[in-house]
PyMOL Python script that loads the backbone (N, CA, C, O; Angstrom):
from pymol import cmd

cmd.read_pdbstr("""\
ATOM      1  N   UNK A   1      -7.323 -15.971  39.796  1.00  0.00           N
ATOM      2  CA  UNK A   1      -6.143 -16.409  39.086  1.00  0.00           C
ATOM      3  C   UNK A   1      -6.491 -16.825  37.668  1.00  0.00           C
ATOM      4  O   UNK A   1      -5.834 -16.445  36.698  1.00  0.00           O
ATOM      5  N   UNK A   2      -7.515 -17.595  37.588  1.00  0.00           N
ATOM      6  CA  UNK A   2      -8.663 -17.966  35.841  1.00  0.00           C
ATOM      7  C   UNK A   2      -8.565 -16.843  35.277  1.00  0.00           C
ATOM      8  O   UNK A   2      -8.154 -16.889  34.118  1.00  0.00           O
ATOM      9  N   UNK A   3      -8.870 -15.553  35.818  1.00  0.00           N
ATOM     10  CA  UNK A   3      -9.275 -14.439  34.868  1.00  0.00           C
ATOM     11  C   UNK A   3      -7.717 -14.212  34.552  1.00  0.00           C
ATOM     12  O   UNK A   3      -7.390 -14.346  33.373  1.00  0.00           O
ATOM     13  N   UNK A   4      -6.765 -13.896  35.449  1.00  0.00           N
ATOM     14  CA  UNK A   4      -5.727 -12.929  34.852  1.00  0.00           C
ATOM     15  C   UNK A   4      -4.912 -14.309  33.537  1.00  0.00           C
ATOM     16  O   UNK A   4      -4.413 -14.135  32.425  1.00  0.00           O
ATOM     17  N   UNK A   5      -5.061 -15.214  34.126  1.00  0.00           N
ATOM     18  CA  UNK A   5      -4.178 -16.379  33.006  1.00  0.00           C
ATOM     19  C   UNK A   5      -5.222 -16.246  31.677  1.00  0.00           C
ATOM     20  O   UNK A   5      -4.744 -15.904  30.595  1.00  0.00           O
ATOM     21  N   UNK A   6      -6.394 -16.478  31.783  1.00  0.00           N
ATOM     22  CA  UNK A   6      -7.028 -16.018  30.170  1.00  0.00           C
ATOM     23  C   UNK A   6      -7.101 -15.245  29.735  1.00  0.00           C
ATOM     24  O   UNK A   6      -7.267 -15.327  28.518  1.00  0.00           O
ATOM     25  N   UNK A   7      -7.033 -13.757  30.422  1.00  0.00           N
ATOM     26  CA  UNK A   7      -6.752 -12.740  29.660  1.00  0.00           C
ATOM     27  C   UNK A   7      -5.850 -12.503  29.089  1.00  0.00           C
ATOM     28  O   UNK A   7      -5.899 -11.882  28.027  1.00  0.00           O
ATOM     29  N   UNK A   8      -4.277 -13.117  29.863  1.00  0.00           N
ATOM     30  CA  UNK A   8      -3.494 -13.189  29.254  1.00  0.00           C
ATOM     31  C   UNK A   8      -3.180 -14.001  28.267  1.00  0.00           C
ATOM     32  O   UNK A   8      -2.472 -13.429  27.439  1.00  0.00           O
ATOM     33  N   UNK A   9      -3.411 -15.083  28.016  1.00  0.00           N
ATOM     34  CA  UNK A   9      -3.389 -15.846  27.044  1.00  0.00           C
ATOM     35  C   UNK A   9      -4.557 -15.764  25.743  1.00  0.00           C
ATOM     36  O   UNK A   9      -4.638 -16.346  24.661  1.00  0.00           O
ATOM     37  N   UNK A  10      -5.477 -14.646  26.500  1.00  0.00           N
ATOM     38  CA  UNK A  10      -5.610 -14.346  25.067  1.00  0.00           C
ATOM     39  C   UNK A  10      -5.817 -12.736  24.043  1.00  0.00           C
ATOM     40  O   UNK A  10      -6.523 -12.182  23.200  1.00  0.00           O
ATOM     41  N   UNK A  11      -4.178 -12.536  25.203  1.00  0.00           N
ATOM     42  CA  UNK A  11      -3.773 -11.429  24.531  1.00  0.00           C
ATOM     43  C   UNK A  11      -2.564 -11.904  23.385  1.00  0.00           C
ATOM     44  O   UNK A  11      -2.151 -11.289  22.402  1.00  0.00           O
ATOM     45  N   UNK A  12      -2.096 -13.525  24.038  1.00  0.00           N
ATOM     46  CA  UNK A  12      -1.137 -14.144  23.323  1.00  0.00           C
ATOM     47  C   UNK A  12      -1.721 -14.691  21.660  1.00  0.00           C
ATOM     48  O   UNK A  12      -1.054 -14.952  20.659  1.00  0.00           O
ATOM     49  N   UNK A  13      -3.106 -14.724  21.859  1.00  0.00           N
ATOM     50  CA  UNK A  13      -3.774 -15.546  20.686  1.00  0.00           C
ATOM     51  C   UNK A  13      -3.772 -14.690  19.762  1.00  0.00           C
ATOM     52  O   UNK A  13      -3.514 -14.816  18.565  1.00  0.00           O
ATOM     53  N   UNK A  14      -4.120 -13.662  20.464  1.00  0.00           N
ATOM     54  CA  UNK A  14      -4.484 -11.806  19.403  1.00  0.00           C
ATOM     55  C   UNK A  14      -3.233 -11.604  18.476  1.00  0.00           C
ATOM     56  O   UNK A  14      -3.188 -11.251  17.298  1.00  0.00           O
ATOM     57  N   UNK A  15      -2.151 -11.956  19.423  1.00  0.00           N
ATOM     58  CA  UNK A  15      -0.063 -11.873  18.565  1.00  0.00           C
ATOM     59  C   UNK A  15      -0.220 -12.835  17.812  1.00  0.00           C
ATOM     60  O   UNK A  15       0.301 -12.611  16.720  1.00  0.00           O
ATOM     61  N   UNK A  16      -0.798 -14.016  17.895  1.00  0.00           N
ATOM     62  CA  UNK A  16      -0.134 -15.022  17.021  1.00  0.00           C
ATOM     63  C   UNK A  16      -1.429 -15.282  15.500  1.00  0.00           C
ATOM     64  O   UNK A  16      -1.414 -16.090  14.571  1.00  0.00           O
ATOM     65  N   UNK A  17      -2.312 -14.284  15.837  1.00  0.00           N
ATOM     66  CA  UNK A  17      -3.744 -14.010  14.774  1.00  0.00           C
ATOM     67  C   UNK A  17      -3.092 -12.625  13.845  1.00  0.00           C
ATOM     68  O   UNK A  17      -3.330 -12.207  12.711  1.00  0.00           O
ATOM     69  N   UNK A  18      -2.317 -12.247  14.768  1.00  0.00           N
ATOM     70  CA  UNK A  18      -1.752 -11.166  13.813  1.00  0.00           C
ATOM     71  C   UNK A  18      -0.704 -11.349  13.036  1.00  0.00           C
ATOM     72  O   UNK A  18      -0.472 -10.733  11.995  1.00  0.00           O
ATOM     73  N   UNK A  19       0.098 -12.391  13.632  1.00  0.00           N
ATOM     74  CA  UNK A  19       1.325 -12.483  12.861  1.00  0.00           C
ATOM     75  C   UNK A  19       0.816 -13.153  11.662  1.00  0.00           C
ATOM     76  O   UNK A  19       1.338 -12.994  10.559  1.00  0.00           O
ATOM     77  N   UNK A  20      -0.603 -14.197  11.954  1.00  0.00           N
ATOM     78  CA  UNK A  20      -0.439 -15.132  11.051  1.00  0.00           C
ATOM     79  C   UNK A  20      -1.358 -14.348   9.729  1.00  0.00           C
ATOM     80  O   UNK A  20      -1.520 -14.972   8.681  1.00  0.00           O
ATOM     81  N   UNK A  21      -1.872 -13.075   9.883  1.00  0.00           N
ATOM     82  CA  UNK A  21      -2.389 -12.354   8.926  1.00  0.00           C
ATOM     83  C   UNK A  21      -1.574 -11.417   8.250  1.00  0.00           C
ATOM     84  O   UNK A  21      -2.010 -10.864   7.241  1.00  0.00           O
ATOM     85  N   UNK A  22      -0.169 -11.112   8.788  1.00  0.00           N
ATOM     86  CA  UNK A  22       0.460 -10.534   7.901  1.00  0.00           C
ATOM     87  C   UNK A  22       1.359 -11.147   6.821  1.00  0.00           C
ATOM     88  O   UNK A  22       2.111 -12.107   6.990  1.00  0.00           O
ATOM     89  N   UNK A  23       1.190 -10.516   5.784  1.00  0.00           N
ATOM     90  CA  UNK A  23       1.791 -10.906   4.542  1.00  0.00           C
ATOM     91  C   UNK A  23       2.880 -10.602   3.951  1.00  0.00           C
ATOM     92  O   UNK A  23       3.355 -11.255   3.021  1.00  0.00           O
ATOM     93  N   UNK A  24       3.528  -9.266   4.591  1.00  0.00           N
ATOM     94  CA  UNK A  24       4.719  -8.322   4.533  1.00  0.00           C
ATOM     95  C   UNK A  24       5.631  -9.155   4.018  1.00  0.00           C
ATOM     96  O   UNK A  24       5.373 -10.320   3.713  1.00  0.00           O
ATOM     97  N   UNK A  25       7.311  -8.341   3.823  1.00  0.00           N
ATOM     98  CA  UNK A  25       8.332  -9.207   4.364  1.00  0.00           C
ATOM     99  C   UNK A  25       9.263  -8.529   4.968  1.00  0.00           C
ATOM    100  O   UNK A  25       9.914  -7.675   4.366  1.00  0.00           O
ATOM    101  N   UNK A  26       9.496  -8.881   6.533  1.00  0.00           N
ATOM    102  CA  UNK A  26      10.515  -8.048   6.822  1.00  0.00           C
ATOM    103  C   UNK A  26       9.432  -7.052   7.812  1.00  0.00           C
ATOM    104  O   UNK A  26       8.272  -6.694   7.609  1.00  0.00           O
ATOM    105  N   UNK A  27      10.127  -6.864   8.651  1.00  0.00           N
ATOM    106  CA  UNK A  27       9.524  -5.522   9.742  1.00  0.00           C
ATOM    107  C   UNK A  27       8.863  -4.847   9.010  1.00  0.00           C
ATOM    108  O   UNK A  27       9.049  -4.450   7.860  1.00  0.00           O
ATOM    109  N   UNK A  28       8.031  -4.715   9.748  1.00  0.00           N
ATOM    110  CA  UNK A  28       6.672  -2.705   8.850  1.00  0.00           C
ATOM    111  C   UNK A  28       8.021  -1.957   8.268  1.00  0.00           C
ATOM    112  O   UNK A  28       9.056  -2.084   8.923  1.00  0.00           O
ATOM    113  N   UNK A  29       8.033  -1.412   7.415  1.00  0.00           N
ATOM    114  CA  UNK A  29       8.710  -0.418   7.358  1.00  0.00           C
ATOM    115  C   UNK A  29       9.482  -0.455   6.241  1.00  0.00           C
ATOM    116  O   UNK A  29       9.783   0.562   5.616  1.00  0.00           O
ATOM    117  N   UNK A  30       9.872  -1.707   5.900  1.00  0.00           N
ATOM    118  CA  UNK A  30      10.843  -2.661   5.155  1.00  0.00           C
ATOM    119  C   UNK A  30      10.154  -3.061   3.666  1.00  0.00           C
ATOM    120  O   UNK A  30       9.556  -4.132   3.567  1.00  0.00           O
ATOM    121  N   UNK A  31      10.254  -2.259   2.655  1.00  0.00           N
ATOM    122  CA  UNK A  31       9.796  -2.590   1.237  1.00  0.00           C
ATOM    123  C   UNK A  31      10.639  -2.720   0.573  1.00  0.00           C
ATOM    124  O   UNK A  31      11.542  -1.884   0.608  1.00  0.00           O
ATOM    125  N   UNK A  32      10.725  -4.133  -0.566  1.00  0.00           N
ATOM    126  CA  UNK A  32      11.538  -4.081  -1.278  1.00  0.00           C
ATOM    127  C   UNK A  32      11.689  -3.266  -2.114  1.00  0.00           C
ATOM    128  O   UNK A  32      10.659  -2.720  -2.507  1.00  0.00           O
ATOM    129  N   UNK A  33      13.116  -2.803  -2.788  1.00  0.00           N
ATOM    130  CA  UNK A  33      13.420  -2.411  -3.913  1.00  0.00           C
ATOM    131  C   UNK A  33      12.416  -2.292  -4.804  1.00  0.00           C
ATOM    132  O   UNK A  33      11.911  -1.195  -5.043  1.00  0.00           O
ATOM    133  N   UNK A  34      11.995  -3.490  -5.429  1.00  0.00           N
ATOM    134  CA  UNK A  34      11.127  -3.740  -6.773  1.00  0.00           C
ATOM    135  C   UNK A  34       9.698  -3.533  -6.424  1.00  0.00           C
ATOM    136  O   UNK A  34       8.778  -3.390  -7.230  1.00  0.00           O
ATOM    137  N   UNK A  35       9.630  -3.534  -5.314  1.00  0.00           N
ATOM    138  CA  UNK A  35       8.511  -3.230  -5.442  1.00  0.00           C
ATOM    139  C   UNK A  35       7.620  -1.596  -5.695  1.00  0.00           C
ATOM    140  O   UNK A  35       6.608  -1.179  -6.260  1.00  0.00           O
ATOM    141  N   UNK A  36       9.046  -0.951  -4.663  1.00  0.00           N
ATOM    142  CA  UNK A  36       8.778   0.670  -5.024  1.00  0.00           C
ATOM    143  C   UNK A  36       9.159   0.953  -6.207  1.00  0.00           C
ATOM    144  O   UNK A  36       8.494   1.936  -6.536  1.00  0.00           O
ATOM    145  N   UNK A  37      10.165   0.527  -7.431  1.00  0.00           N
ATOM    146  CA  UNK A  37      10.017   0.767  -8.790  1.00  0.00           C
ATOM    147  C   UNK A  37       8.829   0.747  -9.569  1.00  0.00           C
ATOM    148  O   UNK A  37       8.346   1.550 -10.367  1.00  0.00           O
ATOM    149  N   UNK A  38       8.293  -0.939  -8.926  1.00  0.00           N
ATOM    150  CA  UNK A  38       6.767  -1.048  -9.899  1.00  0.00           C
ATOM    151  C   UNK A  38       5.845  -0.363  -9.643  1.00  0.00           C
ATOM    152  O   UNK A  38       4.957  -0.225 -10.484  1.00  0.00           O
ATOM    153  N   UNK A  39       5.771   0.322  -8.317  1.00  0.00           N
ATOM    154  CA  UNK A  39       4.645   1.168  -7.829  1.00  0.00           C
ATOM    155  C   UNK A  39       4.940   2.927  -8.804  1.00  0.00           C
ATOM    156  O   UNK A  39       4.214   3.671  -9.463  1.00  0.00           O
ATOM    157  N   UNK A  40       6.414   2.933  -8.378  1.00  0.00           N
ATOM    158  CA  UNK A  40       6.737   4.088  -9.190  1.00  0.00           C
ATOM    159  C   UNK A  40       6.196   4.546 -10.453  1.00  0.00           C
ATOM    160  O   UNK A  40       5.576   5.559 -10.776  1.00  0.00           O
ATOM    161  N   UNK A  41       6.704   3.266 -11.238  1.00  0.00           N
ATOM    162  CA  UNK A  41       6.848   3.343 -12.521  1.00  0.00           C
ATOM    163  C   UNK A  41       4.833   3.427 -13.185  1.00  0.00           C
ATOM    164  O   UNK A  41       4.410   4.072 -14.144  1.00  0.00           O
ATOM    165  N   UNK A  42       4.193   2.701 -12.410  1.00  0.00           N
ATOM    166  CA  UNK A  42       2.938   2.761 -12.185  1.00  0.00           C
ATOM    167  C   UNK A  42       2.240   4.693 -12.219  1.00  0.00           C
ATOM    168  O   UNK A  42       1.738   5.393 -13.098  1.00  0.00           O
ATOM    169  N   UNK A  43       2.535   4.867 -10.981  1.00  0.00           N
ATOM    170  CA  UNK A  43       2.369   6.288 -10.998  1.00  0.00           C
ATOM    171  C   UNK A  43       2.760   7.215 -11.777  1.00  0.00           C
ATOM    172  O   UNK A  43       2.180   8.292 -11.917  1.00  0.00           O
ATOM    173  N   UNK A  44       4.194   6.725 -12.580  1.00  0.00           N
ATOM    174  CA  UNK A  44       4.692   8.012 -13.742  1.00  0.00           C
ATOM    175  C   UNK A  44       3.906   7.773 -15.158  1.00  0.00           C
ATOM    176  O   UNK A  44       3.995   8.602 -16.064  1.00  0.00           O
ATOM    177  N   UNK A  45       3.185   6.665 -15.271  1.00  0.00           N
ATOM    178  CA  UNK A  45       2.632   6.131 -16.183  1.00  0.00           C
ATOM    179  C   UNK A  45       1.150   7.149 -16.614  1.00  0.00           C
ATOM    180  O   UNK A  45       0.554   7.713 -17.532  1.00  0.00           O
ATOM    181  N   UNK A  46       1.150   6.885 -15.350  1.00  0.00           N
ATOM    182  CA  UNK A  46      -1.046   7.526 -14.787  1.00  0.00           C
ATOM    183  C   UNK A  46      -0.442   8.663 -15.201  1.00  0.00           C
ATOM    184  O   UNK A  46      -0.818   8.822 -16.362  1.00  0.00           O
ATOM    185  N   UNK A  47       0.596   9.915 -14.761  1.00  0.00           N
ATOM    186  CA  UNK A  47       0.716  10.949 -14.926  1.00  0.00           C
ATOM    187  C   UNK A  47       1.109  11.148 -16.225  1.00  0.00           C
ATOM    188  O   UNK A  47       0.261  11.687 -16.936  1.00  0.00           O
ATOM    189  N   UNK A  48       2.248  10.838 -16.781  1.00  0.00           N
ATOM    190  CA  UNK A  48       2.233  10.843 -18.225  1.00  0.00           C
ATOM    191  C   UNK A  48       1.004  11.129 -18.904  1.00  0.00           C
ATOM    192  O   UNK A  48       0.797  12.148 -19.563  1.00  0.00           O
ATOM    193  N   UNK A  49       0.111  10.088 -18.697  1.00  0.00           N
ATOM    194  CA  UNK A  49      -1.223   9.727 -19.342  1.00  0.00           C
ATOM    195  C   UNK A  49      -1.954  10.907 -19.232  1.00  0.00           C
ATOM    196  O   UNK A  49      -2.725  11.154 -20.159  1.00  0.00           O
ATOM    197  N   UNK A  50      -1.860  11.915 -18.034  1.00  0.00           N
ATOM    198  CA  UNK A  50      -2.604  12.780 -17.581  1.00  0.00           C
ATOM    199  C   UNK A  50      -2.443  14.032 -18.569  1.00  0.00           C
ATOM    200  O   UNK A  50      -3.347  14.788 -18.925  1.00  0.00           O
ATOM    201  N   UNK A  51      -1.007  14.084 -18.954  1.00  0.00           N
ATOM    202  CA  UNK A  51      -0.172  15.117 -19.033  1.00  0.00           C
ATOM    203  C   UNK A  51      -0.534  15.327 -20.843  1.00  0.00           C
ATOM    204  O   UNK A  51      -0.556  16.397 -21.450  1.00  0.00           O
ATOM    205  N   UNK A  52      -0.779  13.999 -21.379  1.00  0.00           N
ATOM    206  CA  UNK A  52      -0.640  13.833 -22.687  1.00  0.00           C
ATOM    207  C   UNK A  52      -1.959  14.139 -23.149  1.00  0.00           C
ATOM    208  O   UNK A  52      -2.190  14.676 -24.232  1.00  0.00           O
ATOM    209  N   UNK A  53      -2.843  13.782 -22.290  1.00  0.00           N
ATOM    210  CA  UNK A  53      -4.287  14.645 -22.716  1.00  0.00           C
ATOM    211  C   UNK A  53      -4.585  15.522 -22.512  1.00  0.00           C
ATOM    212  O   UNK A  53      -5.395  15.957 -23.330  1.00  0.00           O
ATOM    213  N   UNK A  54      -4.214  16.487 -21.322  1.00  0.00           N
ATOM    214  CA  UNK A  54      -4.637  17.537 -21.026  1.00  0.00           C
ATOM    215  C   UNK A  54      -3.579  18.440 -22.385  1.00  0.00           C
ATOM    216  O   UNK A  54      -4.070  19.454 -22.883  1.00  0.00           O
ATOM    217  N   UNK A  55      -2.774  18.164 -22.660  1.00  0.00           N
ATOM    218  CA  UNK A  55      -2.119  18.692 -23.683  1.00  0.00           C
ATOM    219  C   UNK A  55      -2.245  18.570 -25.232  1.00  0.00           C
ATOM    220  O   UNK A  55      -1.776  19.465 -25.935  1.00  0.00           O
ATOM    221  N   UNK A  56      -2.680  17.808 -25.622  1.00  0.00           N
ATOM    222  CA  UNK A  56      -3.989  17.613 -26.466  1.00  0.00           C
ATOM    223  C   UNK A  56      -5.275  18.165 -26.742  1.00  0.00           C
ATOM    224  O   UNK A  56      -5.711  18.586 -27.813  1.00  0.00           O
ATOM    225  N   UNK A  57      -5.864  18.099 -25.525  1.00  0.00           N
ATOM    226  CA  UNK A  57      -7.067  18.594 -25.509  1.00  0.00           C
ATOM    227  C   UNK A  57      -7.183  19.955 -24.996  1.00  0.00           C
ATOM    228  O   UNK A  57      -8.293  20.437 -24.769  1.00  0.00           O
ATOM    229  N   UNK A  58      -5.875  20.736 -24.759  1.00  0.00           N
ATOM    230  CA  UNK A  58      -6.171  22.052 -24.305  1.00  0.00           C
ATOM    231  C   UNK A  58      -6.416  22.999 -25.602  1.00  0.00           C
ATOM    232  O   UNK A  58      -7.087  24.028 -25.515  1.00  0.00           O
ATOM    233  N   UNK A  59      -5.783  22.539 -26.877  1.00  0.00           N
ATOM    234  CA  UNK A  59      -5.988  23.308 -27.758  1.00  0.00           C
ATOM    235  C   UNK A  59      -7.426  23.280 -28.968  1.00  0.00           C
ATOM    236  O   UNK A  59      -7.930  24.141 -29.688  1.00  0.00           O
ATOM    237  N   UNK A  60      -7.662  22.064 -28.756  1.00  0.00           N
ATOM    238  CA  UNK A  60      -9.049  21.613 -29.162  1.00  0.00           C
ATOM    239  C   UNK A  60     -10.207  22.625 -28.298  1.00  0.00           C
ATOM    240  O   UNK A  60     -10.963  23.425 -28.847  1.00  0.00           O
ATOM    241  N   UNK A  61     -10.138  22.407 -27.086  1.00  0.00           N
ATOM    242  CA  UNK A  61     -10.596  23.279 -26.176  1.00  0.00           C
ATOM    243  C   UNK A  61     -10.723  24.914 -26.472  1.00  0.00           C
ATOM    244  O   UNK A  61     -11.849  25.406 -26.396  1.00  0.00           O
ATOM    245  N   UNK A  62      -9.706  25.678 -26.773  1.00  0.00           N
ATOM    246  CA  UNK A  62      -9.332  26.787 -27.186  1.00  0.00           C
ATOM    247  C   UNK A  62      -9.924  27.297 -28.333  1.00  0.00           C
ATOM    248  O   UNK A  62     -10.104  28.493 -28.563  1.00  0.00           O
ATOM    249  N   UNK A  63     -10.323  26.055 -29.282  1.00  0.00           N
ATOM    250  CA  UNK A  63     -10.946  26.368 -30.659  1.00  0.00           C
ATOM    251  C   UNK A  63     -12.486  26.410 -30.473  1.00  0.00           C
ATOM    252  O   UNK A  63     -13.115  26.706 -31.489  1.00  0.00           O
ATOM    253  N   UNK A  64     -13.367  26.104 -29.077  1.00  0.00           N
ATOM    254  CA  UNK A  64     -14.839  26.158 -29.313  1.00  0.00           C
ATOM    255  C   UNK A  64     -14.409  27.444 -28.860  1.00  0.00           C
ATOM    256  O   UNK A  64     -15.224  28.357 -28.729  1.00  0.00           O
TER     257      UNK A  64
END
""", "prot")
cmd.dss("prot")
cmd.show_as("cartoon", "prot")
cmd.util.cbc("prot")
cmd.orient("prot")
């Protein structure tokens, strides 16, 4: 009867080690608004950046 009550209870410890490590808000799944803008806006940034050198430097390139 020892074994099955501690195993179970510390399958209960494992739920409440997990809850207390997540940082989220809101169910998995659930991202705010602002946050997918800033991530967005992040990524169109990097690419821009990508876009503006390789376009630059393709014709520099062309001249060796």
């Amino acid at each position: 009867m020892e074994g099955a009550s501690s195993s179970s209870s510390g399958g209960g410890a494992f739920q409440v080690q997990q809850q207390q490590d997540y940082s989220g808000e809101g169910p998995a799944g659930e991202t705010p608004l602002w946050k997918m803008v800033v991530v967005s806006a992040i990524a169109c940034g990097v690419q821009f950046g990508w876009a503006l050198q390789l376009s630059l430097l393709t014709p520099y390139v062309q001249l060796l």
